[in-house]
py3Dmol code that shows the C-alpha trace and the ligand (Angstrom):
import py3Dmol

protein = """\
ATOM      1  CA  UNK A   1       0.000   0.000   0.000  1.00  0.00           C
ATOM      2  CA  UNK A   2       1.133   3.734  -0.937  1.00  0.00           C
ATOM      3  CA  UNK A   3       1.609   5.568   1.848  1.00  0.00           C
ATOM      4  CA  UNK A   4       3.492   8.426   0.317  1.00  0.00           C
ATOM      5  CA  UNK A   5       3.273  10.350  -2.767  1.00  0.00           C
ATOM      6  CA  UNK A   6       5.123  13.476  -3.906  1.00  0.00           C
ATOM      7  CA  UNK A   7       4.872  14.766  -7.274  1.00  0.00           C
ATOM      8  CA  UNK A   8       6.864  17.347  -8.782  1.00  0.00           C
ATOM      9  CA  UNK A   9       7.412  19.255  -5.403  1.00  0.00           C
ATOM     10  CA  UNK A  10       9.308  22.689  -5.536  1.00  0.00           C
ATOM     11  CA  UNK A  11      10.668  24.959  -2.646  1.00  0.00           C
ATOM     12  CA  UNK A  12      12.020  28.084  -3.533  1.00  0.00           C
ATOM     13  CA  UNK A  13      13.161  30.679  -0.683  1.00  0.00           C
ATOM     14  CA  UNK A  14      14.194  34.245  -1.310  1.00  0.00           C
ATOM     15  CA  UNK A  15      12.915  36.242  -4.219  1.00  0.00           C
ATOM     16  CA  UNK A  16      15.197  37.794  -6.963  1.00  0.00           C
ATOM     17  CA  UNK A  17      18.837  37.929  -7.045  1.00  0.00           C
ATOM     18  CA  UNK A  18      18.700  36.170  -3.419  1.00  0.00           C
ATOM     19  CA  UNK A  19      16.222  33.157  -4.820  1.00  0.00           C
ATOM     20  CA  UNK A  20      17.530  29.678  -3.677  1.00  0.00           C
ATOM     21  CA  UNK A  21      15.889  26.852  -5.436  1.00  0.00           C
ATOM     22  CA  UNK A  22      16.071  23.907  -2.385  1.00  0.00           C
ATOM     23  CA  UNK A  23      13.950  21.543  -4.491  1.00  0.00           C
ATOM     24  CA  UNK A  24      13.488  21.363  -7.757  1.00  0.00           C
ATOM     25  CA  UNK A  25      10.813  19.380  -9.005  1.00  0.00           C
ATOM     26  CA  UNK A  26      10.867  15.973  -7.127  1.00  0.00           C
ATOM     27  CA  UNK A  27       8.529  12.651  -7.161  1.00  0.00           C
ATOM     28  CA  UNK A  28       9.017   9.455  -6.043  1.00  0.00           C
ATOM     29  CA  UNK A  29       6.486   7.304  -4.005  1.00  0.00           C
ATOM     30  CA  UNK A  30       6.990   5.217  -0.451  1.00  0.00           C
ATOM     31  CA  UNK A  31       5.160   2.236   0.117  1.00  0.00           C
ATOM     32  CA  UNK A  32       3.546   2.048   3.943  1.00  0.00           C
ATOM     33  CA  UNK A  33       5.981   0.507   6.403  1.00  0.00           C
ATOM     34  CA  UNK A  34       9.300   1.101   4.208  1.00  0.00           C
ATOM     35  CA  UNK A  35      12.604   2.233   5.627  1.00  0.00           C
ATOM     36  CA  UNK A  36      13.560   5.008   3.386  1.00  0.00           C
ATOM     37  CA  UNK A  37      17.507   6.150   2.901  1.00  0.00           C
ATOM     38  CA  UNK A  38      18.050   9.967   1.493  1.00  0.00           C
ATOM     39  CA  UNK A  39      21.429  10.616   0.765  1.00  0.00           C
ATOM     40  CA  UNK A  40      23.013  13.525  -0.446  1.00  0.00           C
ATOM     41  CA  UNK A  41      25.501  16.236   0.002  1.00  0.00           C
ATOM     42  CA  UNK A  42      25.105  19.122   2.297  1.00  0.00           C
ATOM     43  CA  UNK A  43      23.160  21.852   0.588  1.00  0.00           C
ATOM     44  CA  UNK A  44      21.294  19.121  -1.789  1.00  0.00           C
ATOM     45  CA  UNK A  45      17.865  20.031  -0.009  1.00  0.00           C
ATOM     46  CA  UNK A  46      17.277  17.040   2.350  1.00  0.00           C
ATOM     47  CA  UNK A  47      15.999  18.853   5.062  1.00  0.00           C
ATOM     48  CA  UNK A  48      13.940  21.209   3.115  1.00  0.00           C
ATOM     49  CA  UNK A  49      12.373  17.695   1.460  1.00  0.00           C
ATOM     50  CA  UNK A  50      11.856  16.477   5.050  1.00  0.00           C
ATOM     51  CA  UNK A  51      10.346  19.340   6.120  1.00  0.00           C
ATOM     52  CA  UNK A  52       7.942  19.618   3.110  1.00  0.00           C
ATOM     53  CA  UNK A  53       7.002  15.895   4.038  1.00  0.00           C
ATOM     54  CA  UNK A  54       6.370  16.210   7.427  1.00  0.00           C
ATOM     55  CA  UNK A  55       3.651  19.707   7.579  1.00  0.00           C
ATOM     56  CA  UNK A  56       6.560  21.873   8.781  1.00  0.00           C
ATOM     57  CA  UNK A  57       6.779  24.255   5.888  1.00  0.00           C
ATOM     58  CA  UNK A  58       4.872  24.815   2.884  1.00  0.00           C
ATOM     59  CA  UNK A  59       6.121  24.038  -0.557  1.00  0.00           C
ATOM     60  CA  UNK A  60       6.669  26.686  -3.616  1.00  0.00           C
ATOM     61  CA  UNK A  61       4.850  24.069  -5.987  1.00  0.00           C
ATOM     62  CA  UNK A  62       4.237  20.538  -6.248  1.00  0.00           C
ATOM     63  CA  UNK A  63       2.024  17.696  -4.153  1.00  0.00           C
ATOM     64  CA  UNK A  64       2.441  15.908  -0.800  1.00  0.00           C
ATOM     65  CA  UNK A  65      -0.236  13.160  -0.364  1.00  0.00           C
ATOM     66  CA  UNK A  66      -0.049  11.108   2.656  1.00  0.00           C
ATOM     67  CA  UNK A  67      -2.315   8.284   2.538  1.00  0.00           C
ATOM     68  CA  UNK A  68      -4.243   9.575  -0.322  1.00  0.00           C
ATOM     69  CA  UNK A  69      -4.501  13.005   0.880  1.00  0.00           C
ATOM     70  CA  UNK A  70      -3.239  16.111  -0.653  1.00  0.00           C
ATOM     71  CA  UNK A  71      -1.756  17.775   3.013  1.00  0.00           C
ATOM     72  CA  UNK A  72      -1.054  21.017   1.663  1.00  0.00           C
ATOM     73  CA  UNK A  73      -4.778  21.512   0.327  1.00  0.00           C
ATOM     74  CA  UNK A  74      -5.640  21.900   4.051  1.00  0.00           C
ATOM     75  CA  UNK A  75      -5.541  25.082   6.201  1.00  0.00           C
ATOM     76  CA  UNK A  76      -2.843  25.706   8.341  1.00  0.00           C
ATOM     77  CA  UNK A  77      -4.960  24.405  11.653  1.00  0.00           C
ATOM     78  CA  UNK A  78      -5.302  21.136  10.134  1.00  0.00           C
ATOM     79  CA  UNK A  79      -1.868  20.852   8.747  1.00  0.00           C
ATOM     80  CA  UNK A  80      -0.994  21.727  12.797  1.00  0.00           C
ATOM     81  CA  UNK A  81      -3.004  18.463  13.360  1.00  0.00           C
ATOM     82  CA  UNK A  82      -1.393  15.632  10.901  1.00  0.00           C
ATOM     83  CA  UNK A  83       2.212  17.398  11.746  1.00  0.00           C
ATOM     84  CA  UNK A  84       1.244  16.806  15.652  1.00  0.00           C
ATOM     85  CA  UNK A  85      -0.475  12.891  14.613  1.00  0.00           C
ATOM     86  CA  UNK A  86       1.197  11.685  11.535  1.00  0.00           C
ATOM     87  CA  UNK A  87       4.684  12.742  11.701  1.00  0.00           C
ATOM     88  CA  UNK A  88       7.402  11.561  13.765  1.00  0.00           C
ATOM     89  CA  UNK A  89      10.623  13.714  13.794  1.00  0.00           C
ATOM     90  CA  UNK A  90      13.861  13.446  15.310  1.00  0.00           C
ATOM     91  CA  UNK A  91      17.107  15.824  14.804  1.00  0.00           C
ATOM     92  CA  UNK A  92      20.908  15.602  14.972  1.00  0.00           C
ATOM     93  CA  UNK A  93      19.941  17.679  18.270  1.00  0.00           C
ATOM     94  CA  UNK A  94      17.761  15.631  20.637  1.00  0.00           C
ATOM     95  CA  UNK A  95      15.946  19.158  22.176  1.00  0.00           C
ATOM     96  CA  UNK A  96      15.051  16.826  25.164  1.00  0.00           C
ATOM     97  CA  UNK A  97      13.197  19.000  27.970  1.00  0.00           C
ATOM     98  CA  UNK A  98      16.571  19.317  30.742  1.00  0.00           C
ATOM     99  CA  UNK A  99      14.607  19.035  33.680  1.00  0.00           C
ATOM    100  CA  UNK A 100      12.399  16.225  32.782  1.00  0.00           C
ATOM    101  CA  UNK A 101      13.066  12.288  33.024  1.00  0.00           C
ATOM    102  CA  UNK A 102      13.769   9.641  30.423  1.00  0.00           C
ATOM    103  CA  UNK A 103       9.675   8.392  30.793  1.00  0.00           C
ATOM    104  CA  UNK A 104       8.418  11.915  31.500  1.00  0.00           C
ATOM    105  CA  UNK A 105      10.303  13.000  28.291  1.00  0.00           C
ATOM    106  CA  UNK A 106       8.435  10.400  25.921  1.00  0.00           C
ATOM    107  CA  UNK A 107       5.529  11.319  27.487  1.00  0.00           C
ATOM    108  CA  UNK A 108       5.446  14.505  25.902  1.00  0.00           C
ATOM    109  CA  UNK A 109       5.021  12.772  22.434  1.00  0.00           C
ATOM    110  CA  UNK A 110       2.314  10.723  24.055  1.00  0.00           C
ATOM    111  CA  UNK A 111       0.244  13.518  25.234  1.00  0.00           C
ATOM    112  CA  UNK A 112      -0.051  14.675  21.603  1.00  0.00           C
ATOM    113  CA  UNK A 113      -1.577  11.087  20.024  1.00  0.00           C
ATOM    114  CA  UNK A 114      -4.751   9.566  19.940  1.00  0.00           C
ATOM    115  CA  UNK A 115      -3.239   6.086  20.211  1.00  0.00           C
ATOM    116  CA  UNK A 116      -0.060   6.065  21.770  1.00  0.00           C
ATOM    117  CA  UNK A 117       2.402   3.394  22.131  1.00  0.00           C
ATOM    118  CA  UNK A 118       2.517   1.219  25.431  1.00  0.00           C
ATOM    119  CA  UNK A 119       5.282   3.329  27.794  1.00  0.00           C
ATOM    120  CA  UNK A 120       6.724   0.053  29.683  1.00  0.00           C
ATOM    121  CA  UNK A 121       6.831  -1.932  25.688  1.00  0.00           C
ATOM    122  CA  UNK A 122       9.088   1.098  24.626  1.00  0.00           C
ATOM    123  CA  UNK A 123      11.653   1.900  27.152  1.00  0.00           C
ATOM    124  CA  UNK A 124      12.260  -1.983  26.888  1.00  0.00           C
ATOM    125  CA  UNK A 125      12.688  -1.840  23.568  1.00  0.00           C
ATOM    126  CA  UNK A 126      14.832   1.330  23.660  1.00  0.00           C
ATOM    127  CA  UNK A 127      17.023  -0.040  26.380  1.00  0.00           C
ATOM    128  CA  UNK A 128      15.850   2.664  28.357  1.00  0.00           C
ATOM    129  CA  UNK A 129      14.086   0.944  30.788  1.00  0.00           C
ATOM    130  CA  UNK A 130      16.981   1.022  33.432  1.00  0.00           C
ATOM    131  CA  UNK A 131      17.495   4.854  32.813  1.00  0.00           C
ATOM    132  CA  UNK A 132      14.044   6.081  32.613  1.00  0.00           C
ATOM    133  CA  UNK A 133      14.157   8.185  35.818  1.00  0.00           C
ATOM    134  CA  UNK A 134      17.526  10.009  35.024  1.00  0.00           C
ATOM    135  CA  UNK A 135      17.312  13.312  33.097  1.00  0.00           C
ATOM    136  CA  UNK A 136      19.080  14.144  29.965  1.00  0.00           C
ATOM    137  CA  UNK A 137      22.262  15.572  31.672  1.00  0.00           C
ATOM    138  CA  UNK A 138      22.659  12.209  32.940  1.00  0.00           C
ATOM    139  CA  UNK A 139      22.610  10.454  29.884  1.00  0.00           C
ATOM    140  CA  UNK A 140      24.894   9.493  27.424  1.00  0.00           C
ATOM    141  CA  UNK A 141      24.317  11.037  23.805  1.00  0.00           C
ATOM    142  CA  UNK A 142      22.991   7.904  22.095  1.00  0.00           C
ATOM    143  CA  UNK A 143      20.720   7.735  25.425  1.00  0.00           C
ATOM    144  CA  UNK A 144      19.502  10.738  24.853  1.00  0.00           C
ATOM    145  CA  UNK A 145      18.679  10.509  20.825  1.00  0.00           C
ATOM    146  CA  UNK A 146      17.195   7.045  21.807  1.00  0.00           C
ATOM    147  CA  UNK A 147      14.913   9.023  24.161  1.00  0.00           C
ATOM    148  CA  UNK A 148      14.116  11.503  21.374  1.00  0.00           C
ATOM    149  CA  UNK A 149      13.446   8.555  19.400  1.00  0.00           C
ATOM    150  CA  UNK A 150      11.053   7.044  21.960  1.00  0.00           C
ATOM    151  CA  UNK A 151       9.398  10.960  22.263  1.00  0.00           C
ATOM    152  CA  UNK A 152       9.054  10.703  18.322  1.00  0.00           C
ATOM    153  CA  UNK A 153       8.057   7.198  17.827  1.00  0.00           C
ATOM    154  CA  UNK A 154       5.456   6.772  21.176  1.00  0.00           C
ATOM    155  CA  UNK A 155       2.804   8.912  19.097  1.00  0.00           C
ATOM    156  CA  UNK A 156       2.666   5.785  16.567  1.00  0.00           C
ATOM    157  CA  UNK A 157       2.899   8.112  13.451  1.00  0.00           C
ATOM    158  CA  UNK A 158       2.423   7.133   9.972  1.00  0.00           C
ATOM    159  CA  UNK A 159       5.431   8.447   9.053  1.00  0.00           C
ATOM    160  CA  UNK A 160       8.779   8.743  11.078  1.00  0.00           C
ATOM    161  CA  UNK A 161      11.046  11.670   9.525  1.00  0.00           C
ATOM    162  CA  UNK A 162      14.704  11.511  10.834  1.00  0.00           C
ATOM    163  CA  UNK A 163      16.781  14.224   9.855  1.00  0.00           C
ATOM    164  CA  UNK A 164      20.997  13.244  10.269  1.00  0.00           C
ATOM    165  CA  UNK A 165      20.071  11.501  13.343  1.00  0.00           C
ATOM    166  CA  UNK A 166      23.371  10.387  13.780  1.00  0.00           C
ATOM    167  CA  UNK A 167      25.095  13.695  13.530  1.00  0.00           C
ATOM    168  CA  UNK A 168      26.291  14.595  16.796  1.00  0.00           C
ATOM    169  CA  UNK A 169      27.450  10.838  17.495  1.00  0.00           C
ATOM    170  CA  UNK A 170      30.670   8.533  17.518  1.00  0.00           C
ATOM    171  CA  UNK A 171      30.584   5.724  15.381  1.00  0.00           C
ATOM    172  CA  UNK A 172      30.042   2.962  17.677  1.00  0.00           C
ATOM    173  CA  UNK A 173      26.963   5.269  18.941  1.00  0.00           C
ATOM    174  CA  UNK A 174      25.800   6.263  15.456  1.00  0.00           C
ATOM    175  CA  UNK A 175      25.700   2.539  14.129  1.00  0.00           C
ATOM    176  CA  UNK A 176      23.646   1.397  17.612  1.00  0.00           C
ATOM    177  CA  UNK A 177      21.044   4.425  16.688  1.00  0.00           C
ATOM    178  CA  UNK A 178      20.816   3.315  13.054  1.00  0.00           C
ATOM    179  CA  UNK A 179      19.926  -0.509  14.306  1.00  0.00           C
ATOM    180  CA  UNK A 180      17.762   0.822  16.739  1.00  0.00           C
ATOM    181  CA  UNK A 181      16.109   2.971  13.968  1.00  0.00           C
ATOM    182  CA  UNK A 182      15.727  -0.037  11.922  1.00  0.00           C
ATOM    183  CA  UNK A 183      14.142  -2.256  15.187  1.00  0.00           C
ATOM    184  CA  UNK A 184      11.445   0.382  15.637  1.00  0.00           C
ATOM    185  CA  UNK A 185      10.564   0.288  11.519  1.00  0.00           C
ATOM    186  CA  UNK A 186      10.342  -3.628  11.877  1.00  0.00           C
ATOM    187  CA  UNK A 187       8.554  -3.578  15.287  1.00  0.00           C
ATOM    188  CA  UNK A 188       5.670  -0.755  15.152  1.00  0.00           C
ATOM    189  CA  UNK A 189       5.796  -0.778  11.135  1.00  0.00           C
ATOM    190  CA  UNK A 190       5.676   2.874  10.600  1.00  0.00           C
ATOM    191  CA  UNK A 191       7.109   3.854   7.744  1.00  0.00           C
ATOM    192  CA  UNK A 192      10.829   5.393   8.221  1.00  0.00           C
ATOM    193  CA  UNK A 193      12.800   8.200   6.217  1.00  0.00           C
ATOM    194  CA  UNK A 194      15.981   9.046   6.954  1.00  0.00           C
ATOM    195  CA  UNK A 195      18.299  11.730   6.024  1.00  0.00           C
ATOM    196  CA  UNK A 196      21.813  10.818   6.617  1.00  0.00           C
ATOM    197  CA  UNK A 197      25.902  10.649   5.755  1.00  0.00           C
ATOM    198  CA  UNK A 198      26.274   7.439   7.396  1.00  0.00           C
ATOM    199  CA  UNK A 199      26.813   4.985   4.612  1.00  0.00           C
ATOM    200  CA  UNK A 200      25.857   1.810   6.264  1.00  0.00           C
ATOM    201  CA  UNK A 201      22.241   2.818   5.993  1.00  0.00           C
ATOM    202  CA  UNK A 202      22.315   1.787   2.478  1.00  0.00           C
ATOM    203  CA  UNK A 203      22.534  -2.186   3.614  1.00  0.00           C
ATOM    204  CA  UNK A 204      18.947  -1.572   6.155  1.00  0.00           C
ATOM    205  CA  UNK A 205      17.204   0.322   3.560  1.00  0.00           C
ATOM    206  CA  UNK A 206      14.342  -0.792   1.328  1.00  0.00           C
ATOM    207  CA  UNK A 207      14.601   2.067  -0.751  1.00  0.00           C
ATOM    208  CA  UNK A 208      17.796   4.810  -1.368  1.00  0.00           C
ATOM    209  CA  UNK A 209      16.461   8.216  -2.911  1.00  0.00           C
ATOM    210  CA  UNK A 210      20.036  10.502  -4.144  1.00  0.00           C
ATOM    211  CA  UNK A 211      19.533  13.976  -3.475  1.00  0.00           C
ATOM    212  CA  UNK A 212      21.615  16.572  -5.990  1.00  0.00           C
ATOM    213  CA  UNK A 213      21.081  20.191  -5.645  1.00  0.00           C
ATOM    214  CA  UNK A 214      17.166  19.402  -5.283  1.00  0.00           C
ATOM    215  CA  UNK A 215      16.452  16.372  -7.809  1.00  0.00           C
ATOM    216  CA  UNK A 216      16.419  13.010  -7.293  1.00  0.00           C
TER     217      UNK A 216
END
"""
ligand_1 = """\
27
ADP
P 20.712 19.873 3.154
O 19.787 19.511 4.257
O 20.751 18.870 2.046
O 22.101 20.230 3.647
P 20.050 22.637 3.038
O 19.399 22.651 4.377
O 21.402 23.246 2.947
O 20.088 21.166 2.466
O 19.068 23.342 2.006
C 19.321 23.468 0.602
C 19.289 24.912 0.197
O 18.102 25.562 0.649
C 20.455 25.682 0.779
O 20.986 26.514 -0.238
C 19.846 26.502 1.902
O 20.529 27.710 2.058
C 18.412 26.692 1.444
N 17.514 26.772 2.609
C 17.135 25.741 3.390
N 16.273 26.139 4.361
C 16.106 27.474 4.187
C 15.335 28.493 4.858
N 14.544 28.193 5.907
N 15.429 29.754 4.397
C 16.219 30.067 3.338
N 16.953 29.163 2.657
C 16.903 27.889 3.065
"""
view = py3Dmol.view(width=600, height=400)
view.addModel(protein, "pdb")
view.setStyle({"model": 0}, {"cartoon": {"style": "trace"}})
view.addModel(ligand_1, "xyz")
view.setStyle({"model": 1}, {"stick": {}})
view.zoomTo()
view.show()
């Protein structure tokens, strides 16, 4: 089943002499539950395509449907509302709340979903279960993106959008996040994209878009 369709999507910013064209007329097409590789260079427009996917900001041109439906058609109060459902998203930068727990950290994605994840099913699966009542300063850097990733992932979106999650990690860390990444896709089946540098994505995923100065 389709889960994702973009056709011919465009994202300009600027005007004149200062125009930058971030996208430049892409389609392609993600079947539900896939684990979805973009790779590119830095300035190739993967986080402006992430962005456009996910409700965060509003294309020049082109069409986003998410299970059938054209998201940009909507107003900006219901484009709120799949962004806060639908989409899952998780940075190089975890943005974890500093005085909040592990648990009371993923709760925050819970609060916004009408059918959460269980809480106790998660941190087990994370590997959080033993930390769950430390806070972030406490943690270890692929504790705390696993804690984003449990904040992200407890909402039970359709789609999970992760943008270089591995960025601010060591290699040992980044490869454990990547797994982990790939555990959740096979475990909750949501469907996974994931911008990235780290080239042993390419072996987990079921599809590998190349991103070149905004084309695929
Ligand atoms: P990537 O994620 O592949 O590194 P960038 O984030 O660099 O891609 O985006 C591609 C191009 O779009 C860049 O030239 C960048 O300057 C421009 N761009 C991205 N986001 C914005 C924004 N919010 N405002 C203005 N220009 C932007």
């Amino acid at each position: 089943m389709e889960i994702l369709k973009v056709e011919n999507l465009t994202k300009v910013y600027g005007k004149g002499e200062n125009e930058v064209r971030a996208l430049n007329g892409v389609s392609f097409s993600v079947e539900k539950g896939d684990f979805v590789a973009i790779i590119g260079p830095s300035g190739s427009g993967k986080s402006p395509l992430l962005h456009t996917l996910g409700g965060v900001d509003r294309p020049t041109g082109g069409k986003v449907l998410v299970n059938g439906q054209d998201v940009y058609s909507r107003s900006d109060e219901q484009i709120a509302v799949f962004r806060r459902r639908e989409v899952g998203l998780i940075y190089q930068f975890y943005n974890l709340i500093p005085n909040l727990t592990v648990r009371e950290n993923i709760e925050v994605g819970a609060y916004l979903s009408r059918n959460p994840l269980d809480m106790e099913d998660l941190l087990q699966t994370l590997g959080l279960w033993e930390h769950q009542d430390k806070i972030p300063s406490q943690l270890s850097g692929g504790q705390q993106q696993r804690t984003s990733i449990g904040r992200a992932i407890i909402k039970n979106p359709d789609i999970l959008l992760c943008d270089e999650p591995t960025g601010a990690l060591d290699y040992q860390s980044s490869k454990e996040i990547l797994r982990l990444i790939e555990k959740v896709n096979q475990k909750y089946r949501n469907t996974v994209m994931i911008v990235t540098h780290n080239d042993s994505i390419k072996d987990m995923a079921d599809k590998v878009l190349m991103l070149r100065d905004g084309e695929i």
